[in-house]
C-alpha positions in Angstrom: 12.0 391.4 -81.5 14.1 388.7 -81.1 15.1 387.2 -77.8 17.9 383.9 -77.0 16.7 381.0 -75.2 18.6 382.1 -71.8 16.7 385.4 -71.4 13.0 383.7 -71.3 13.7 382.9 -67.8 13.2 386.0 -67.0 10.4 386.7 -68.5 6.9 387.3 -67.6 5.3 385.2 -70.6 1.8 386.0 -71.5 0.8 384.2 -75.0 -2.7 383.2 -73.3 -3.5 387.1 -73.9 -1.3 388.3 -76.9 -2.9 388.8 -80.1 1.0 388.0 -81.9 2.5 385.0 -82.5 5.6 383.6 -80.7 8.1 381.8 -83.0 10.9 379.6 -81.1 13.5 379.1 -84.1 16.8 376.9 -85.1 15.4 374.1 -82.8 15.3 370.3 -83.2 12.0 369.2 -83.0 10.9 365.8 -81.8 8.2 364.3 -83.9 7.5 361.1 -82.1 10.2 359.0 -83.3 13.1 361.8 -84.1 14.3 365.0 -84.2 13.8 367.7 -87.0 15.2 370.8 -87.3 12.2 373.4 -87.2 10.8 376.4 -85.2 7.0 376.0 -83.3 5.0 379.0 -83.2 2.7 379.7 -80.0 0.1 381.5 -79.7 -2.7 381.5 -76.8 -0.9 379.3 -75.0 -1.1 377.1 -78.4 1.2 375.8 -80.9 -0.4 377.1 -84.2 0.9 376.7 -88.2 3.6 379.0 -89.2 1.9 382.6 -89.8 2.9 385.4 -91.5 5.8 387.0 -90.7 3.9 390.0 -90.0 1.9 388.5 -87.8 5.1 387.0 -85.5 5.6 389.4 -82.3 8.1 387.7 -81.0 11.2 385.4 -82.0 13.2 383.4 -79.6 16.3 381.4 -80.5 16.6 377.8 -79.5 19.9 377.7 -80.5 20.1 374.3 -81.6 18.2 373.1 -78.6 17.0 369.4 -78.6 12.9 370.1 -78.4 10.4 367.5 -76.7 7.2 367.3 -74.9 7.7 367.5 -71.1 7.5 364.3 -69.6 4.8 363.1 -67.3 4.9 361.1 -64.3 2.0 358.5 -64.1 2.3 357.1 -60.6 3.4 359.1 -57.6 1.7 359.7 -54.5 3.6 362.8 -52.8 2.7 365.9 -54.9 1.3 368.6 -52.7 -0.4 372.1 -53.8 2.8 373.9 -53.4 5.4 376.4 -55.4 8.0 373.9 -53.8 6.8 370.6 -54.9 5.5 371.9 -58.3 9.1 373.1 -58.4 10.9 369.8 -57.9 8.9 368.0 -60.3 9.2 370.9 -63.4 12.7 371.2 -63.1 13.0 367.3 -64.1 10.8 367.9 -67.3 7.9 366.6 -65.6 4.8 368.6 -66.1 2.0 365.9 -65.9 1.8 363.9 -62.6 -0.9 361.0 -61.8 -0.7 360.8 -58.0 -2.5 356.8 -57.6 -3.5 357.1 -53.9 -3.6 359.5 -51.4 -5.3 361.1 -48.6 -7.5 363.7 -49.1 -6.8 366.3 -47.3 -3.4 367.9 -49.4 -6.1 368.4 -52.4 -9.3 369.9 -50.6 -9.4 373.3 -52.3 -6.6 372.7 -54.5 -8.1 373.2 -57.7 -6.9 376.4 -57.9 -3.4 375.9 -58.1 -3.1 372.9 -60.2 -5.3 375.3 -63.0 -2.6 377.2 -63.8 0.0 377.0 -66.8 3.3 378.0 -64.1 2.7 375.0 -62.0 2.7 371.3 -62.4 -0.9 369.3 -63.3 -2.0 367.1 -60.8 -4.8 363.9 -61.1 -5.2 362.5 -57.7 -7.3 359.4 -57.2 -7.8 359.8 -53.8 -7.9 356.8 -51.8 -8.1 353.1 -53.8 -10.8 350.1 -53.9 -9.9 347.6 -51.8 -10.8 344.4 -49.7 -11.0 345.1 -46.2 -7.4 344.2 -44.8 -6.4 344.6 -48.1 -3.5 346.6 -49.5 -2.5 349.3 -48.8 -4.5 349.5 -45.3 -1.2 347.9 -43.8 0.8 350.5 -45.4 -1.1 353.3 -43.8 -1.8 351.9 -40.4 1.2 350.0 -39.5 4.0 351.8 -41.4 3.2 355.4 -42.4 1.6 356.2 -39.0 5.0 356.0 -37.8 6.4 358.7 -40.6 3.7 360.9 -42.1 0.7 359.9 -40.6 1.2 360.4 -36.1 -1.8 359.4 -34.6 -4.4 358.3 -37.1 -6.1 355.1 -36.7 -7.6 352.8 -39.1 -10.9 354.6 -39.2 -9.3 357.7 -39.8 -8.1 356.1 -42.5 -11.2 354.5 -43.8 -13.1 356.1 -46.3 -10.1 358.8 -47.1 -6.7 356.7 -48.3 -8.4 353.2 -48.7 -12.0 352.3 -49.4 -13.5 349.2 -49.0 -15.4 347.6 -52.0 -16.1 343.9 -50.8 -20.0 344.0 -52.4 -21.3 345.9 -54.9 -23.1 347.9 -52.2 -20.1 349.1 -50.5 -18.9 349.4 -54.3 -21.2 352.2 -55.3 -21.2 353.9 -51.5 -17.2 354.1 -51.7 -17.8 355.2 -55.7 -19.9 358.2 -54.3 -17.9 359.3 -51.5 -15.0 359.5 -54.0 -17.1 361.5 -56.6 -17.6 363.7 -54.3 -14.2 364.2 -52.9 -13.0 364.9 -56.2 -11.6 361.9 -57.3 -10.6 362.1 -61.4 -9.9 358.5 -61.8 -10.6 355.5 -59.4 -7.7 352.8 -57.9 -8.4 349.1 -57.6 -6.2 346.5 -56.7 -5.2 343.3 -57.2 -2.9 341.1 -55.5 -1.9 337.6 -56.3 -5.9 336.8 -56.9 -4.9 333.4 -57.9 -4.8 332.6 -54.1 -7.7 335.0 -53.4 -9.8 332.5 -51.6 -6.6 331.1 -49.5 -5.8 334.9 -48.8 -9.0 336.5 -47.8 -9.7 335.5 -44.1 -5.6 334.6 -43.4 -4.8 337.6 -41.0 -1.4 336.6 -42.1 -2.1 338.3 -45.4 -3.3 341.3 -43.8 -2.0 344.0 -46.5 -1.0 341.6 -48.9 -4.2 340.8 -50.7 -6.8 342.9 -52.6 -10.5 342.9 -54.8 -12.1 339.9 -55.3 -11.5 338.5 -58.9 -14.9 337.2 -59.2 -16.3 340.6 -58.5 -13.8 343.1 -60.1 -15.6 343.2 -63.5 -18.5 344.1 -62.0 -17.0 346.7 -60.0 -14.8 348.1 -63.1 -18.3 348.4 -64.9 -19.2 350.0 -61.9 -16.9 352.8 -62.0 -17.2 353.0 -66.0 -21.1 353.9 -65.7 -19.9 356.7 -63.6 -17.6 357.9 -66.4 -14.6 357.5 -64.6 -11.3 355.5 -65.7 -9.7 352.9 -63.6 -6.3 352.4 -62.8 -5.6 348.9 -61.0 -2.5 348.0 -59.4 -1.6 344.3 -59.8 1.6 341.9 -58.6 1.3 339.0 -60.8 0.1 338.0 -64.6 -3.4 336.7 -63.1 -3.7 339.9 -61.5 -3.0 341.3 -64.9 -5.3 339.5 -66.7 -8.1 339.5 -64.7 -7.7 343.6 -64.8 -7.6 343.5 -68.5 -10.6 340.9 -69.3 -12.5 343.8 -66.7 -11.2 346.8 -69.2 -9.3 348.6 -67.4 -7.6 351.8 -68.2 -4.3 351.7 -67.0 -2.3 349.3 -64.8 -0.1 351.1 -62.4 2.5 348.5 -62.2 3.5 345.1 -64.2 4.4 341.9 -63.0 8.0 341.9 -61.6 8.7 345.6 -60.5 9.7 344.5 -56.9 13.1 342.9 -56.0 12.9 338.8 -55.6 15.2 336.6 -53.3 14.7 333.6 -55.3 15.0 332.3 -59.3 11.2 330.2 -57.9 9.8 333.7 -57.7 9.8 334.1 -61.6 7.6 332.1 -63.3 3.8 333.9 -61.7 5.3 337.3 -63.2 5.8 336.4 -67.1 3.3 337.7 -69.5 1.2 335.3 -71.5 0.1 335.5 -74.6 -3.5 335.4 -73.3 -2.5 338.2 -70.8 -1.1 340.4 -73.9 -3.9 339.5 -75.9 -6.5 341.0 -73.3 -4.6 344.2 -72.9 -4.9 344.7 -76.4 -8.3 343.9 -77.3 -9.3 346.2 -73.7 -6.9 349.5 -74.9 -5.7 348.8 -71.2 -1.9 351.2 -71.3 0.9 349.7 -68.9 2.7 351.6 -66.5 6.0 350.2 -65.9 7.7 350.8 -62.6 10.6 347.8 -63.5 12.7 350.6 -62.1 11.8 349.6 -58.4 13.5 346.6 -58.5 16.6 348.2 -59.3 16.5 350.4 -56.7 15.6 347.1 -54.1 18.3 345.2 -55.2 21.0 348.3 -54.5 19.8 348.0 -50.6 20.4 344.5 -50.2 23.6 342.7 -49.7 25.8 343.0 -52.6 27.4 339.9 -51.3 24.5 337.5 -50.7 24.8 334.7 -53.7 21.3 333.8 -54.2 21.0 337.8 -54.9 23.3 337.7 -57.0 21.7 335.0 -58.9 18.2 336.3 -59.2 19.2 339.4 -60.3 20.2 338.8 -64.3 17.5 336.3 -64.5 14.9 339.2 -63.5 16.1 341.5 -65.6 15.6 339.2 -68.3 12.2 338.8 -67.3 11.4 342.3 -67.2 13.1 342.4 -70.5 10.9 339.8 -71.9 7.6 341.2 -70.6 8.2 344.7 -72.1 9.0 343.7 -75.8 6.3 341.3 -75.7 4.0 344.1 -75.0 5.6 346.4 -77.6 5.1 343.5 -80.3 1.4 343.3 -79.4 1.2 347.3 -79.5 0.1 347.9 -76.2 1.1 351.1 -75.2 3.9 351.5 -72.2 4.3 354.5 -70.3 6.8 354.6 -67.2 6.2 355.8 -64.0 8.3 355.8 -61.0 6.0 355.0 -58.0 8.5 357.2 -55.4 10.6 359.9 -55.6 13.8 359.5 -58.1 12.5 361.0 -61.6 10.9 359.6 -64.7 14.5 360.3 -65.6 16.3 357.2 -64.4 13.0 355.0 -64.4 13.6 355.8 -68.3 17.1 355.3 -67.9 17.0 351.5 -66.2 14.4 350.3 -68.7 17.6 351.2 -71.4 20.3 349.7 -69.8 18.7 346.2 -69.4 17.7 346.2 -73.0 14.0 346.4 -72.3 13.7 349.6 -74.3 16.0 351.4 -77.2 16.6 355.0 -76.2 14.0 356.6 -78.7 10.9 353.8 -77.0 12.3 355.0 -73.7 11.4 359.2 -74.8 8.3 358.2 -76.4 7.0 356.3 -73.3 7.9 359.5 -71.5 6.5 361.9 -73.8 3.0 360.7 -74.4 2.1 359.9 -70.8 0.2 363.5 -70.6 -2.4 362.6 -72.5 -3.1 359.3 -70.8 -3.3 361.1 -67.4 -4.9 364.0 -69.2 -7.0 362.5 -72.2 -9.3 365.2 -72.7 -6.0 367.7 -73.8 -3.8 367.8 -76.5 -0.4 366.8 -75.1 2.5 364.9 -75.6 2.7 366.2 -78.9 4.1 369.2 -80.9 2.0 370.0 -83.7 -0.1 372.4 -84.1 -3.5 372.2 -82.1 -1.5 370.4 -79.1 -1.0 372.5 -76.2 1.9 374.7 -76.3 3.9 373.2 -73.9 7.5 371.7 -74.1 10.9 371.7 -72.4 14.9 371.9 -74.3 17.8 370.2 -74.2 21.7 371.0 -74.8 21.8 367.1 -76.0 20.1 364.7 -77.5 18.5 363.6 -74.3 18.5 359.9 -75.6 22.4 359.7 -75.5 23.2 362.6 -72.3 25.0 361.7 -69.6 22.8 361.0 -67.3 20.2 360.4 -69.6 17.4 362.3 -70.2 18.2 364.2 -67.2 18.7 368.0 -67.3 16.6 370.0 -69.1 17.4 373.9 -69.6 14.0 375.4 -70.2 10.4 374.6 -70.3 7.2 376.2 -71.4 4.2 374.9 -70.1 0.9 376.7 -72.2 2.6 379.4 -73.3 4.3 380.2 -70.2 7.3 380.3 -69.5 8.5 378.1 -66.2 
């Protein structure tokens, strides 16, 4: 039986249980680094080696279709158990989502859902290691009671969004409470912990300061021992090397993502050479959010001079940082830290020259299996996880770019 691309979507797919093989033909596969004309054959919700042809149940035509791994998301913090949600995130490609802090509540018995191969995979953190006063306590208290959050107080807070780890004590109490609400990998920040000592009792950094640098690798080992990763949110290159001489796992942001008002801002965000070095000999991957900025500086006053000024010069920075890390091989993924799409995070990494096209869908593509590293994903060769979404274009050249994609497949199911 053979079937065209169009008609899967209304299909009920079931590869988990056939004892067939599906073969998706005349597509262009992505290997990594290009595409390849080729077919992928699922079976049990797994990409296997070309069988038999009596053993194929099933052919579907890809027409030509551009073939990649759906894309992940590695920092978000609104993805909710829902149909709707899991919707808005699979239609832009994005299968694998790391949400970096949240309350608990949305994900208490939520397991269920996120277990399936129709909806979107979720890793929550739950709520981050902080100082007390530290970010984001301001966030919640001050700013998001007024939105999402009517109501709650600071203790409400307390122990769910933000945990305070000021001691090793109140390191391993907040470490168990998080176990035990389900936590799959643990947030820590770090904010401009080259003033830490300045910053720590100053009620006028209330939100704007985080761990304690002289403490954090103890508290990385901490959460290490338990078997958990660590992801560590930092604002400048001290914070950035003082999370990778710890060993972190990830960093949800690099120096520079937020818009600046000033050229003076500049020089705490570059990259050294020491920096770089540590997040290579760690294996510490970088989650760029550069994207941020872009989106700060199209708020502000177009006409303001000094913004005008800044601009270029930070873009050049951001530039900088990224190809210094590629050079060193540390491994950049991108991540969006709101609501606009890996899409045109991908897309503003291009246009300022920070990232060819084919870096830009290979940062995309193999953020899965950081958020995920026990699976096979981001990949599509036999053994990975069947999982993939098409394009009419060569999604590195679209218009938008890497926007649109016409069909996905997520474990053998069709989405």
């Amino acid at each position: 039986m053979k079937v065209a691309l169009g008609s899967l979507l209304i299909l009920v797919a079931v590869e988990a249980a056939a004892t067939g093989v599906v073969a998706y033909e005349n597509g262009r596969i992505w290997t990594g680094s290009k595409f390849v004309e080729g077919s992928i054959f699922v079976a049990g919700g797994i990409i296997v080696d070309a069988p038999p042809p009596a053993r194929i149940e099933r052919r579907v035509d890809l027409a030509g279709a551009f073939v990649t791994p759906p894309f992940a998301e590695p920092h978000h913090h609104v993805t909710s158990p829902s149909a709707e949600a899991s919707a808005v995130f699979t239609a832009r490609g994005e299968f694998y989502v790391l949400n970096a802090t949240s309350i608990v509540e949305p994900f208490q018995d939520s397991e269920a859902f996120f277990a399936r191969p129709d909806t979107y995979d979720v890793l929550c953190a739950m709520g981050g290691l902080t100082l007390p006063g530290g970010h984001p306590e301001r966030l919640y208290v001050e700013v998001l009671t007024q939105y999402a959050y009517p109501g709650w107080t600071r203790e409400r807070f307390l122990g769910n969004a933000f945990h305070y780890a000021d001691s090793l004590p109140a390191t391993e109490a907040a470490l168990d409470l998080l176990e035990a609400q389900g936590a799959g990998i643990i947030k820590t920040y770090l904010l401009h912990s080259e003033e830490f000592a300045a910053r720590r009792d100053d009620p006028a950094y209330y939100g704007s300061k985080g761990l304690d640098p002289e403490l954090f690798a103890d508290i990385v080992r901490a959460i290490h021992k338990r078997n958990l990763r660590v992801i560590t949110h930092v604002e400048t290159e001290y914070d950035a090397r003082v999370a990778a001489r710890a060993g972190v796992d990830l960093l949800a942001h690099l120096p520079g993502y937020n818009p600046l008002t000033s050229v003076s801002e500049l020089a705490p965000l570059i990259l050294s050479d020491e920096t770089v070095a540590a997040l290579v000999g760690a294996g510490t991957a970088v989650i760029s959010t550069y994207g941020l900025a872009a989106a700060g500086y199209a708020r502000l006053d177009p006409g303001d001079e000094a913004l005008q000024a800044v601009r270029p010069q930070h873009y050049a920075l951001q530039r900088a940082n990224i190809q210094k890390l590629y050079s060193a091989g540390v491994t950049v993924l991108l991540g969006t830290d709101g609501f606009t799409g890996v899409a045109q995070e991908a897309a503003h990494h291009v246009e300022i020259g920070a990232m060819t096209p084919t870096q830009a869908l290979q940062a995309m593509t193999i953020g899965g299996r950081f958020i995920f590293p026990e699976r096979e994903l981001g990949c599509l060769h036999p053994g990975c996880e069947a999982s993939f979404i098409t394009f009419d274009e060569d999604p590195r050249y679209s218009n938008p770019r890497f926007a649109g994609p016409r069909f996905g497949l997520k474990q053998g199911v069709a989405l």
